[in-house]
C-alpha positions as CSV (number, residue, x, y, z in Angstrom):
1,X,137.1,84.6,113.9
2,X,134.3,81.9,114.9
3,X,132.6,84.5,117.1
4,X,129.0,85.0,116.5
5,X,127.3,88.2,115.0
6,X,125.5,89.5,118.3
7,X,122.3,91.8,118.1
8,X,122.5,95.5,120.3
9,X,119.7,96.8,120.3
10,X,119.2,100.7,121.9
11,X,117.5,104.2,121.3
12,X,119.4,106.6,119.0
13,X,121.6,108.5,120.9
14,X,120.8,112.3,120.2
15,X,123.8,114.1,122.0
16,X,125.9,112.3,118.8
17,X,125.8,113.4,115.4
18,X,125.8,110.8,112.9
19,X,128.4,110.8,110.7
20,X,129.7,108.8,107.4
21,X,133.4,108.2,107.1
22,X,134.2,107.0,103.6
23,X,132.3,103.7,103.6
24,X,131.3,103.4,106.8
25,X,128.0,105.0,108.6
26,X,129.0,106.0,112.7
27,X,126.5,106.7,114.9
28,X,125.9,106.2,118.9
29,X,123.5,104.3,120.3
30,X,122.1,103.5,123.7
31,X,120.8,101.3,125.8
32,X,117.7,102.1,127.0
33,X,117.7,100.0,130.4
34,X,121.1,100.8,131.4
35,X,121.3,104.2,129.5
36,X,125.0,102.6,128.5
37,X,125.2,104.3,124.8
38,X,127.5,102.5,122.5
39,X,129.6,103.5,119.4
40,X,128.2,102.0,116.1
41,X,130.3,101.5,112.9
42,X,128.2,100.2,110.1
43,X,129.5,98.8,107.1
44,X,127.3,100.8,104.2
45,X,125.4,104.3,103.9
46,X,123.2,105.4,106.6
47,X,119.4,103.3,106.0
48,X,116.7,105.5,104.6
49,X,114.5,105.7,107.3
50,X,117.5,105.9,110.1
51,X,115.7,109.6,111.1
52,X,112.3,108.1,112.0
53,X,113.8,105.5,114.0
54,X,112.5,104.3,117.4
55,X,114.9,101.8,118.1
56,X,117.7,100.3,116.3
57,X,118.5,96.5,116.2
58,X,123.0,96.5,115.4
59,X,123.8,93.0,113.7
60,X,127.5,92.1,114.5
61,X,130.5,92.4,116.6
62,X,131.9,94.5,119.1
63,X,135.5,95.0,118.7
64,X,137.9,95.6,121.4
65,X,140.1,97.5,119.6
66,X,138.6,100.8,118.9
67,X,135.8,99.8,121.5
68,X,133.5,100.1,119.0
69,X,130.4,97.9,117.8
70,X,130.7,96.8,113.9
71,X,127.3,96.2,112.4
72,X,127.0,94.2,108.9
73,X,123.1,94.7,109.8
74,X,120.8,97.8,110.9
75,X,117.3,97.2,111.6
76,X,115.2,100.4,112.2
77,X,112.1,100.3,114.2
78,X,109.7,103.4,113.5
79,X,107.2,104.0,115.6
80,X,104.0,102.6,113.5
81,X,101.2,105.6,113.1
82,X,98.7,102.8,113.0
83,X,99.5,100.8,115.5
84,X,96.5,99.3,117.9
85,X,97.2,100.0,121.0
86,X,94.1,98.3,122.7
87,X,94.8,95.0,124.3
């Protein structure tokens, strides 16, 4: 299809367990302005730091048909431990 990969980007939804189905890596995420949370199918194994994640960035499409989101892309955000947080 000509659609473009979009970018979701959301907090880990904890009230989901992860899973992996044969090749695929499921996982719910949410928005954290509308609080909207979001099934994720990604296309591989789940990333190795995917349990230290602040946010995740999804790369790809949504699909209608099992109103899910299908990521080709994960980018996990951890929170950094050194960080500056003055201005």
């Amino acid at each position: 299809s000509s659609e473009k990969n979009v970018q979701v980007k959301g907090l880990l939804d904890k009230n989901f367990i992860p899973q992996q189905i044969s090749e695929e890596f499921i996982f719910n995420l949410q928005d954290e302005e509308t609080g909207e949370v979001m099934k994720v199918k990604f296309a591989g194994v789940k990333p190795d730091q995917f349990d230290d994640a602040h946010h995740i960035v999804a790369i790809g499409k949504y699909n209608s048909d099992d109103s899910a989101f299908h990521a080709k892309k994960l980018l996990i955000k951890c929170p950094s431990k050194y960080e500056d947080v003055r201005n």
